[in-house]
N, C-alpha and C positions, 0 to 999 in steps of 0.2 A: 504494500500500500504506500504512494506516494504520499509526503505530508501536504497540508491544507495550504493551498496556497494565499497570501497576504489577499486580504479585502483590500478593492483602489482607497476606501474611506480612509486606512493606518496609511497606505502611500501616502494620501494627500496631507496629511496632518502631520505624518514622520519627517517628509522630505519638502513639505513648500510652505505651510501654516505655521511652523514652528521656525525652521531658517529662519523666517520673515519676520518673523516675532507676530504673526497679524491674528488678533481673534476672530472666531467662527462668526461673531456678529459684523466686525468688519471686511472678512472674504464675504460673508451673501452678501452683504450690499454691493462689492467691488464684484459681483459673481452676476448679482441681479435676482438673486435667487431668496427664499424668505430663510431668517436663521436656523427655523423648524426642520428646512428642506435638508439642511447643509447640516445640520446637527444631527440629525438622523444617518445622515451619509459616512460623516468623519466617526461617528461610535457604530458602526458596522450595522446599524438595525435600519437600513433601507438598501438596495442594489444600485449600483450608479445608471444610470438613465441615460441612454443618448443624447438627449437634450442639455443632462448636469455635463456627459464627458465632453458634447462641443464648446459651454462653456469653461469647463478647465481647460482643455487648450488651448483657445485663444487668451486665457489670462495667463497660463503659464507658456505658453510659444512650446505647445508639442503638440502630439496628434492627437485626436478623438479614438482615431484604432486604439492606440496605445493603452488608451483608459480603457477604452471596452475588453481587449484584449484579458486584463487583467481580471475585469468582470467575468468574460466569458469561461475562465479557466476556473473561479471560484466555484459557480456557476455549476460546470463541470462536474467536476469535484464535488461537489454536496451531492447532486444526482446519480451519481456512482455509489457514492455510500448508502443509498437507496433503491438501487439499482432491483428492479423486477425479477423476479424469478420463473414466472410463469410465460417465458417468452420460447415459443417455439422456431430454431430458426428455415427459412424459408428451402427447400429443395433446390439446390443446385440444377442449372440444366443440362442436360443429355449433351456431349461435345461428339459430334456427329465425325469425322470424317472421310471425305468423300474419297 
């Protein structure tokens, strides 16, 4: 089992919120976004949103993939650890050779 990979919310608080000295009430407003939105995000109890990673990008000058990316691998990862059992996989098709 691979470990859990970091929520983008610790990125953004570990590596841009905290350098910057800036509180979560002054990034939403530098974000545009309500403190609630952005509070929920940086203590891990909301998923980042296309919409929050386009604007962390342009506030911090990287990509919107890059935050999602991070999303998407969490994401992942939770889904795994609950991963179905009752899945039957699909029959292969006959490879015919002429």
């Amino acid at each position: 089992m691979t470990r859990k990979p970091t929520h983008p919310g610790n990125v953004f608080l570990e590596d841009v919120l905290k350098p910057l000295n800036l509180t979560i009430t002054e990034a939403a407003t530098m974000l545009g976004v309500s403190r609630k939105a952005l509070s929920e995000f940086v203590n891990e109890k909301a998923s980042l949103s296309p919409e929050m990673a386009i604007r962390i990008s342009k506030a911090t000058n990287t990509t919107a993939e890059s935050w999602m990316n991070m999303q998407q691998k969490l994401t992942l990862w939770k889904t795994r650890m609950q991963e179905p059992t009752n899945i039957i996989p699909f029959p292969l098709p006959d490879c015919q050779e002429d």
